[in-house]
C-alpha positions as CSV (number, residue, x, y, z in Angstrom):
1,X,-9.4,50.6,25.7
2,X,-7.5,53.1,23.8
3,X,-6.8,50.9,20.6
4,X,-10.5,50.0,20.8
5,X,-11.2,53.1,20.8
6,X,-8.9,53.9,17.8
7,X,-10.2,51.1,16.0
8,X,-14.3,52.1,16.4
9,X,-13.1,56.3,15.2
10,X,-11.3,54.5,11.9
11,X,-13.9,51.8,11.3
12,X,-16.4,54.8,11.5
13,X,-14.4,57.3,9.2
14,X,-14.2,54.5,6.7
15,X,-17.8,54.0,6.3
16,X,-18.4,57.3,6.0
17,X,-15.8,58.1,3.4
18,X,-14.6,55.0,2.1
19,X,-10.8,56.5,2.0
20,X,-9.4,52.8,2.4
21,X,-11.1,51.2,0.1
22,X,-10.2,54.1,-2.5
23,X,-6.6,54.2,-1.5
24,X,-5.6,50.7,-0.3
25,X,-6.2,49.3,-4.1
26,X,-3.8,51.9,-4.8
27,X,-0.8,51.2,-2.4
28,X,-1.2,47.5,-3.2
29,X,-0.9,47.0,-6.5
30,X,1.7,45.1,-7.7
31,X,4.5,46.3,-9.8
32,X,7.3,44.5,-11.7
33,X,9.9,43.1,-9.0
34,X,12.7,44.7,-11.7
35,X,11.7,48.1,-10.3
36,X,14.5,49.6,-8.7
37,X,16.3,52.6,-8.3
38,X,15.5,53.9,-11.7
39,X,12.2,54.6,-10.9
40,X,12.2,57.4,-8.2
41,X,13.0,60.0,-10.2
42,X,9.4,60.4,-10.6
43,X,8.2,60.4,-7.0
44,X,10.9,62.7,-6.0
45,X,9.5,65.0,-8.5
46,X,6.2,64.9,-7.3
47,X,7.8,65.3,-3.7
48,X,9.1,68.7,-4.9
49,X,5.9,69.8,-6.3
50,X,3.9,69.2,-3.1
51,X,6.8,71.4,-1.3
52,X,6.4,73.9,-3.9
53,X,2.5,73.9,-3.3
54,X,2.6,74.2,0.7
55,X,5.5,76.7,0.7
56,X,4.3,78.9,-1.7
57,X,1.0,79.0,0.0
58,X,2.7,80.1,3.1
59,X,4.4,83.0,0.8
60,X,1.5,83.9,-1.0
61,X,0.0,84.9,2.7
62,X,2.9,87.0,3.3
63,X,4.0,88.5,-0.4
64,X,2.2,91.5,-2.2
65,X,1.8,91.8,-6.0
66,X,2.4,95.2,-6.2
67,X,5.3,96.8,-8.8
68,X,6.3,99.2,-5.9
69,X,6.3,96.6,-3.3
70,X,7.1,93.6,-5.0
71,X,10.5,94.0,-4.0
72,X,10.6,95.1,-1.1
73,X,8.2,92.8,0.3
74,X,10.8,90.1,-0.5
75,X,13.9,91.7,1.6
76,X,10.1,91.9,4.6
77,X,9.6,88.5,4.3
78,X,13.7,88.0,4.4
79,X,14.5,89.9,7.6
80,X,11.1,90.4,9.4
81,X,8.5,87.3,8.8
82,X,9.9,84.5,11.5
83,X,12.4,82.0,9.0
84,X,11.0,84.0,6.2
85,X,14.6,83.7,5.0
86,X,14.6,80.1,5.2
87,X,10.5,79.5,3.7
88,X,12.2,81.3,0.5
89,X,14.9,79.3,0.1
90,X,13.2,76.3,-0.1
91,X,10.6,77.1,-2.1
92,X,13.8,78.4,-4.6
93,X,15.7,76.1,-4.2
94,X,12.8,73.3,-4.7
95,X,11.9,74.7,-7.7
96,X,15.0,74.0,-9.0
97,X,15.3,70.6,-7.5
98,X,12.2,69.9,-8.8
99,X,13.1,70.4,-12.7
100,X,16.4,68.7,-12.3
101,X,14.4,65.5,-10.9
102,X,11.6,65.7,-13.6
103,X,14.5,66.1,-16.2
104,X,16.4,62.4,-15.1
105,X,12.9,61.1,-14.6
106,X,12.0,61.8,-18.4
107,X,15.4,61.2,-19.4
108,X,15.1,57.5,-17.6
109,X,12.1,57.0,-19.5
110,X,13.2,58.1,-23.0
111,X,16.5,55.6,-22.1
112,X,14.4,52.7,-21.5
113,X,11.9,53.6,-24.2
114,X,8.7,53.7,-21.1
115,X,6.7,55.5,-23.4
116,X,6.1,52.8,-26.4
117,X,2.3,51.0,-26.3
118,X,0.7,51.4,-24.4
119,X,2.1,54.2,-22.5
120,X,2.3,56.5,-25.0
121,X,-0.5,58.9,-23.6
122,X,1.5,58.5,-20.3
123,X,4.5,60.3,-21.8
124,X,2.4,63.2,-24.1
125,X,0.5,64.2,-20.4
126,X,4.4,64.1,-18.7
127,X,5.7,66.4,-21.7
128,X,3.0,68.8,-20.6
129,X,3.9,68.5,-16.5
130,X,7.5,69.7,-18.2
131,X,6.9,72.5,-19.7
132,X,4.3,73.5,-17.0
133,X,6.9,73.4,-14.5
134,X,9.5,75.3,-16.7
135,X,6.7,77.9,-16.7
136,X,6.8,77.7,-13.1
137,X,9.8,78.3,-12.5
138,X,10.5,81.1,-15.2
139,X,6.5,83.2,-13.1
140,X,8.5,82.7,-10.2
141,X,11.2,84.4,-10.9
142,X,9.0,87.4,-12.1
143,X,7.8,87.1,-9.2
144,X,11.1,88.6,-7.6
145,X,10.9,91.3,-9.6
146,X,14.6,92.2,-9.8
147,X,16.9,93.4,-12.3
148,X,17.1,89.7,-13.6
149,X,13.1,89.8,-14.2
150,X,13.2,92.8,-15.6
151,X,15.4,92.4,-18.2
152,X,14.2,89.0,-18.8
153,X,10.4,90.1,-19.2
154,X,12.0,92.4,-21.8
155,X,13.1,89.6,-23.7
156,X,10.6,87.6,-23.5
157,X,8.3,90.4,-25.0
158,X,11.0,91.0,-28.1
159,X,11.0,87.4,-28.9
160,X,7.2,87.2,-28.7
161,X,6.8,90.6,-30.9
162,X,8.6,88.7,-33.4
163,X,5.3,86.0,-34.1
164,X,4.4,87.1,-37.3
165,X,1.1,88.6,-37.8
166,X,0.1,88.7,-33.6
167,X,3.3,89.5,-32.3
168,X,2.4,93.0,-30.8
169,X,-1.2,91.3,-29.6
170,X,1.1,88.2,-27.8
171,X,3.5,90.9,-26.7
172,X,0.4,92.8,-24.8
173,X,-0.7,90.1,-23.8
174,X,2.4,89.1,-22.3
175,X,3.0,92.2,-20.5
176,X,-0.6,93.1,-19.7
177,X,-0.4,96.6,-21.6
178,X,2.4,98.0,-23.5
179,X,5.1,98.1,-21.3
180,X,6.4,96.4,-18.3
181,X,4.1,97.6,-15.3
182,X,2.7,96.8,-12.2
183,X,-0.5,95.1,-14.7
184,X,2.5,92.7,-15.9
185,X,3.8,91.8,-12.1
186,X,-0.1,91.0,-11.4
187,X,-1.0,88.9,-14.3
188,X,2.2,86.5,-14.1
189,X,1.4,86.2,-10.4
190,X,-1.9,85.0,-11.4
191,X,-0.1,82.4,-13.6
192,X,2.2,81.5,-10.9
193,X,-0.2,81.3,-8.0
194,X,-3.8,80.1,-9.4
195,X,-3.3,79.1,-13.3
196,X,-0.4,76.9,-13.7
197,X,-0.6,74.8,-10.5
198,X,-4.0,74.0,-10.9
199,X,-3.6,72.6,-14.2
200,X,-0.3,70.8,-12.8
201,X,-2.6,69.3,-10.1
202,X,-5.1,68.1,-12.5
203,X,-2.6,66.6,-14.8
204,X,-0.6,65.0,-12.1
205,X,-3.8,63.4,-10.9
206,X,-4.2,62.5,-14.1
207,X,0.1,61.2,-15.3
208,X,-1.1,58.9,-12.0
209,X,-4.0,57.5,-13.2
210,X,-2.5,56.5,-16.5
211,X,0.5,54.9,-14.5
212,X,-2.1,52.7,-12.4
213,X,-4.1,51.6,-15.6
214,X,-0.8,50.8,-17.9
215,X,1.0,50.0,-14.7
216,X,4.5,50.6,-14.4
217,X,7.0,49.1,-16.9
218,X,9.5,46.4,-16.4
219,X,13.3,46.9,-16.9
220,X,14.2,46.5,-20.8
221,X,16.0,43.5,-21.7
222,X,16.8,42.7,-24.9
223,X,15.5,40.1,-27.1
224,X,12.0,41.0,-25.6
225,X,10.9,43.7,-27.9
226,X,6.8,45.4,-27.8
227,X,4.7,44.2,-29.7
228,X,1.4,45.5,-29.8
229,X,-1.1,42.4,-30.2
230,X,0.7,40.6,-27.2
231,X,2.4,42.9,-25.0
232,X,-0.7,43.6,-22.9
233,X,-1.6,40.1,-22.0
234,X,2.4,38.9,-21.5
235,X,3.0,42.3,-19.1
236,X,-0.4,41.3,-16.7
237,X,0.6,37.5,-16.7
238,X,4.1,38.4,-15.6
239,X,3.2,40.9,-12.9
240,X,0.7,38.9,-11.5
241,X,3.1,35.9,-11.6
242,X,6.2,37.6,-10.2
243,X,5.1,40.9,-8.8
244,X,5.5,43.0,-5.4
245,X,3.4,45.2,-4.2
246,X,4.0,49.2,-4.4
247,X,3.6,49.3,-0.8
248,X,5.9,48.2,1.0
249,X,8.2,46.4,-1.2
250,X,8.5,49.4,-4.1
251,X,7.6,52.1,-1.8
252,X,10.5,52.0,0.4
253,X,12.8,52.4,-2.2
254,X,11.0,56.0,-3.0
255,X,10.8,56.9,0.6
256,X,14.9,56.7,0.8
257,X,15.9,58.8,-1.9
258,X,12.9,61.6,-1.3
259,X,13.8,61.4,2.3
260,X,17.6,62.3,1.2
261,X,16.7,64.4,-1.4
262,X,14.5,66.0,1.5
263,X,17.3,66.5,3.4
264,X,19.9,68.0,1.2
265,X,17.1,70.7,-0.1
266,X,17.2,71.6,3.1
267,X,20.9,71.7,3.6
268,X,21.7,73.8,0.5
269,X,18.5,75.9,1.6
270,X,20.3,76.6,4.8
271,X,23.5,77.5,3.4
272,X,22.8,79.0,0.6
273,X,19.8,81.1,1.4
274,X,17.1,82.5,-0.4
275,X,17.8,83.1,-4.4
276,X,17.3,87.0,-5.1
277,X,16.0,89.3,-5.5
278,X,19.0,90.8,-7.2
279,X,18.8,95.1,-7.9
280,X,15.7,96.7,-7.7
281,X,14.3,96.5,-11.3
282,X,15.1,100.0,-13.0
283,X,15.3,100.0,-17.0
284,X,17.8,103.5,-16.6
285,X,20.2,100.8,-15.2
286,X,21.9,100.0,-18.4
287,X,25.1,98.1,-17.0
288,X,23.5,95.7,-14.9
289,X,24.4,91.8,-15.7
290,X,21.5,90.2,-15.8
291,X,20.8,86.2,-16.1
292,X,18.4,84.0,-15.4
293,X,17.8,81.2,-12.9
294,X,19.8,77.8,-13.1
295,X,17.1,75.7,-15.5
296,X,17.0,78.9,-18.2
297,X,20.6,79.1,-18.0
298,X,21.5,76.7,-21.4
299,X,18.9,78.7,-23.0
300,X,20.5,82.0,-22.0
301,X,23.5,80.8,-23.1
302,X,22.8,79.3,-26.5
303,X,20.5,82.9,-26.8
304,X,23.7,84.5,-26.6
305,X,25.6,82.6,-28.7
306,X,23.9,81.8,-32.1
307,X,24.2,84.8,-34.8
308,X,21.9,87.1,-35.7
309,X,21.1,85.8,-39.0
310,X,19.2,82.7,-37.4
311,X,18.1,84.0,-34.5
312,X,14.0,84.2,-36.0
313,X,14.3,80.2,-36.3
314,X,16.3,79.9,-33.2
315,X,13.2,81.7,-31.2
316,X,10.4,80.4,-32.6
317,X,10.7,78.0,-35.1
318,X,13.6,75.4,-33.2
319,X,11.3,75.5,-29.8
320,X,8.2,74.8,-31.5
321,X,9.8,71.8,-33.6
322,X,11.6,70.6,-30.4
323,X,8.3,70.3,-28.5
324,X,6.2,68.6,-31.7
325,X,9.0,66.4,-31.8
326,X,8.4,65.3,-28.3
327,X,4.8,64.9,-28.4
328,X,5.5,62.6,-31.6
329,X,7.9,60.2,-30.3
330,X,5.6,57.4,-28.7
331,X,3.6,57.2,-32.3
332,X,6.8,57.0,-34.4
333,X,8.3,54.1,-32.3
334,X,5.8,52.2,-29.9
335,X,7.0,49.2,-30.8
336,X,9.8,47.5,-30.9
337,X,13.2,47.2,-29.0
338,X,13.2,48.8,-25.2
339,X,16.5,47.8,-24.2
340,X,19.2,50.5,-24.2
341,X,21.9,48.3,-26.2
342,X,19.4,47.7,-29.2
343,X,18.7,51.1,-29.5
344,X,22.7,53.2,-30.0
345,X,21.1,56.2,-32.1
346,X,18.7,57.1,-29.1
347,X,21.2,57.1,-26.5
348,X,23.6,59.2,-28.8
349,X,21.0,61.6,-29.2
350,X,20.3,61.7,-25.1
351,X,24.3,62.1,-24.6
352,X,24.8,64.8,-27.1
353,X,22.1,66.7,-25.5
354,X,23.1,66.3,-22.2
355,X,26.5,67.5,-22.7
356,X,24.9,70.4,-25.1
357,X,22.7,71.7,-22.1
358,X,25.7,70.8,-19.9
359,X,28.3,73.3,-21.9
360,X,25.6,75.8,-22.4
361,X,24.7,76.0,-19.1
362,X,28.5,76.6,-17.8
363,X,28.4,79.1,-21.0
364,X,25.5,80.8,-19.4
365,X,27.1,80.8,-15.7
366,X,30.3,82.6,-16.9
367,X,28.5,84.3,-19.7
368,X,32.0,85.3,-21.4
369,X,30.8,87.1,-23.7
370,X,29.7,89.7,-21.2
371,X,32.2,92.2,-20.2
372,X,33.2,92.5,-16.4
373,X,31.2,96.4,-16.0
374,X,33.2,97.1,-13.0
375,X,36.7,95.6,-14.3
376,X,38.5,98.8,-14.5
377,X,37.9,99.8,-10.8
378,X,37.1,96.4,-8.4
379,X,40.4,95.0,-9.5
380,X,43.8,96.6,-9.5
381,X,46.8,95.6,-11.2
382,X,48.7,92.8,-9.7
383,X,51.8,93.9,-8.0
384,X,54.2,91.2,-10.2
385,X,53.2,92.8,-13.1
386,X,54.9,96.0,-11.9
387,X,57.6,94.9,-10.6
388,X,61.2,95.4,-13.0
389,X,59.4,98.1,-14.9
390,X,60.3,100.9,-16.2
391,X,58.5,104.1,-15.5
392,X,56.8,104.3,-18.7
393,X,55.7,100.9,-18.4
394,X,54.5,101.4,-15.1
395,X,52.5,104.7,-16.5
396,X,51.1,102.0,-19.3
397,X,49.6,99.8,-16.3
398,X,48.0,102.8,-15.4
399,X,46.2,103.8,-18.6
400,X,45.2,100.0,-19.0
401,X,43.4,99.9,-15.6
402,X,41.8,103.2,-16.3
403,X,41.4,102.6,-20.2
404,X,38.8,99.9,-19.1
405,X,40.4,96.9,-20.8
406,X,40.4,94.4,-18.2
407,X,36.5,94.8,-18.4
408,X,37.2,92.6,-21.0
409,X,40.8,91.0,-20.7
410,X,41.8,89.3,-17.8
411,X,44.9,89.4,-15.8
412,X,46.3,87.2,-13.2
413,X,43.5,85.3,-13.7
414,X,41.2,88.3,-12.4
415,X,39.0,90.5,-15.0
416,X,36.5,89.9,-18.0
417,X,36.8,86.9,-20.4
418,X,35.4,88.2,-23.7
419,X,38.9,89.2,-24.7
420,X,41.4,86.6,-24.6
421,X,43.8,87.2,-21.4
422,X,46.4,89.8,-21.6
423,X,49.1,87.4,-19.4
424,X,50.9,86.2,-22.4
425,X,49.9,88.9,-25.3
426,X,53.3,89.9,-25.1
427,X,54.9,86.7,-26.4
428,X,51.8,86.3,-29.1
429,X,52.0,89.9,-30.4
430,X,54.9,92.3,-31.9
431,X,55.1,95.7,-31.1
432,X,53.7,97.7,-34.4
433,X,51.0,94.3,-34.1
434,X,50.0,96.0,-30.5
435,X,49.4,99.0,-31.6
436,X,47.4,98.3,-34.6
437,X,45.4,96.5,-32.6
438,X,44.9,99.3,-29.9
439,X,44.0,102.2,-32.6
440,X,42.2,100.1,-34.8
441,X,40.4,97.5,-32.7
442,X,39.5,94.3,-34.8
443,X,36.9,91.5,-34.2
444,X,34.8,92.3,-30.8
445,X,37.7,94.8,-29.4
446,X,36.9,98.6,-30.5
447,X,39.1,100.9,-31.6
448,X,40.9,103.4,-29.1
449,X,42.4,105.5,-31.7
450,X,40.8,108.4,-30.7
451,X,40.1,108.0,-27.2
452,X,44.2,107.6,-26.2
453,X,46.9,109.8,-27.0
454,X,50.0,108.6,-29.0
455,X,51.7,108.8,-25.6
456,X,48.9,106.9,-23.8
457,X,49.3,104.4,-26.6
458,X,52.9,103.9,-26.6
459,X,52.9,103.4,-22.9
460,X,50.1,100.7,-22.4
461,X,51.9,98.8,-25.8
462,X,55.1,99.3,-23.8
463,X,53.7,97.7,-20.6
464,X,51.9,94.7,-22.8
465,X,54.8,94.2,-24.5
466,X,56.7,92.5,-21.2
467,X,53.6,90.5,-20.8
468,X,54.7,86.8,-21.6
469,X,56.1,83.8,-19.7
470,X,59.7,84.0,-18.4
471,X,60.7,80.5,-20.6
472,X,59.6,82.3,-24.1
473,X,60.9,85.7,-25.3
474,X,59.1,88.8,-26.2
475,X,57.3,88.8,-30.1
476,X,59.3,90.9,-32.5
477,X,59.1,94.6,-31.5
478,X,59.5,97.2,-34.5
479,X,59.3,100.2,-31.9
């Protein structure tokens, strides 16, 4: 009675809507049986998105674009709103999941060469989903509205005043107004909230329909190159001939790795927590550290890195180029070779900029180049590095801790790394070298020539000069 029942409710809501006949065609279609684990990159990335989409419409209920609220709406929602806590940390934590998975799934289909003929609108509407969800993910972290977005809306709006011609007008528009206000927090919630994931949703409906129509490549071998006037006709008669369908045969495959990837979102959500917000955003704060969130970080890095003389074609000219080039790389090879082996130069290219991104991104984690602010105070000297010494020495330790130089030089593995560390400057450096190199500074170290006494100078010299590993002597003192 009750499966009859069942039965008559779905044989009435599909003649009234025709859901099955819309969606079965779609679940059933038959993909090449050489599908396999390659291929769910993509559906875990679209996983991600629809997480994005429900948990930030639970936030969205919650959170308050307001400058003088932003922020402490987010520590609300943390401590107050029932596993507020944890409904942040998954939509932070998916955000970043979800750029990682649409990064291998673009990656996977640059390797096997998925966007030659006659896929190459396929690719041009995925290279827009990419830097959609970078903008995602860079509104969202506005959306925190911390020290870390407010120092990285300022550069953002110095790098956009730099467009020749419109640079203040992009800048304003940018910022909603001159400066960085509450008008800026509401007009990148906007983009956050309404603008960029309805344009996401319409283009993944549409990255979908393009996969359906071109269907969904084979794996490359070689010796089976594309060739334009045949490959259409050869790829139907082989997937009719030796195809599965999507659903189950494919499907299952995609349903294990989102249902793991599911699960350790929610694991790392749990033990991490929620990302941010960081100090509350205050532009008198001039010693703060900011940096941005785990996909900017390469950028950040290679930001910091490159001199100034190129940094104009480093911010707009390189990220322009570097998107052209990757809306023209289906019409400048859409034939040809697919397999990985018959194509070297291409893989090079994907393995050089994986370990670029790769080095940058540790760059930008450390960020060496930044000075330790609080170096001086948060850590004291070491107690083996007293010990034997004499009392001027000693008095030397002392005027290096309060001198502020392990903001910048580490010891005992514990300080800043924009200096090189001061555990073996002893052995590297004479005396009268020392103290050159204290008065007079030299490369990024300043000079302290007039901020320490001769007395001050000789003592901390003194103390660096017993600096060096027992098995190799002292450096030639002249003092």
């Amino acid at each position: 009675m009750i499966i009859s029942l069942i039965r008559s409710v779905a044989a009435w809501c599909e003649d009234r809507t025709g859901l099955g006949a819309l969606i079965g065609p779609i679940l059933t279609h038959k993909v090449p049986k050489s599908a396999t684990w390659w291929y769910v990159f993509g559906s875990a990335t679209l996983m991600f998105f629809m997480l994005q989409v429900v948990t930030g419409i639970c936030l969205a209920t919650v959170y308050a674009p307001s400058a003088s609220e932003g922020w402490n709406n987010l520590h609300y929602i943390d401590s107050s709103v029932p596993y507020g806590w944890l409904l942040r940390a998954i939509h932070g934590w998916s955000s970043n999941a979800m750029i990682v998975m649409m990064v291998l799934h673009m990656g996977q289909v640059f390797i096997h060469a998925t966007y030659k003929f006659p896929r190459e609108l396929t690719w041009i509407v995925g290279v827009v989903l990419c830097l959609l969800t970078f903008g995602l993910a860079f509104t969202g972290q506005v959306m925190r509205w911390d020290q870390d977005a407010y120092w990285g809306l300022g550069i953002g709006a110095s790098i956009a005043e730099r467009i020749p011609l419109i640079g203040s007008q992009v800048r304003a528009l940018v910022l909603g107004g001159p400066i960085i206000s509450g008008e800026t927090l509401n007009r990148f919630f906007a983009l956050h909230v309404f603008v960029l994931p309805g344009l996401m949703i319409g283009l993944v409906g549409w990255h979908l329909m393009l996969v359906l129509r071109h269907g969904i490549s084979e794996m490359p071998r070689a010796g089976e190159p594309v060739v334009r006037s045949t490959y259409r006709a050869d790829f139907e008669k082989r997937v009719h001939a030796t195809g599965v369908p999507f659903w189950p045969d494919a499907a299952k495959r995609d349903l294990v790795f989102c249902g793991l990837a599911l699960i350790a979102l929610v694991v790392i959500a749990m033990w991490n927590g929620p990302i941010g917000p960081g100090g509350i955003p205050d532009p008198t704060i001039i010693d703060t550290n900011p940096r941005p969130d785990l996909p900017f970080l390469w950028i950040f890095g290679a930001v910091s890195l490159i001199p100034p003389s190129i940094e104009v074609f480093a911010f707009l000219i390189a990220p322009a180029l570097l998107i052209v080039g990757l809306f023209a790389i289906p019409f400048f090879g859409n034939q040809g070779e697919r397999a990985p082996s018959k194509r070297p130069i291409m893989i090079l290219g994907v393995v050089l900029a994986s370990t670029a991104v790769g080095v940058l991104t540790f760059q930008g984690a450390t960020s060496p180049w930044s000075p330790v602010m609080d170096g001086w105070s948060a850590l004291p000297t070491p107690t083996e590095y007293l010990a034997g010494r004499t009392p001027l020495e000693r008095s030397g330790a002392t005027v290096l801790q309060f001198a502020q130089c392990r903001n910048c030089h580490s010891l005992g593995g514990e300080g800043g790394l924009r200096g090189p560390p001061l555990d073996d400057v002893g052995g590297r450096l004479s005396y009268d070298q020392l103290i050159r190199q204290v008065q007079q500074g030299g490369g990024n170290m300043p000079a302290y020539g007039k901020n320490l006494s001769s007395a001050q100078t000789d003592a901390v010299v003194r103390f660096l000069s017993t600096l060096h590993p027992s098995n190799r002597p002292s450096a030639k003192t002249g003092g």
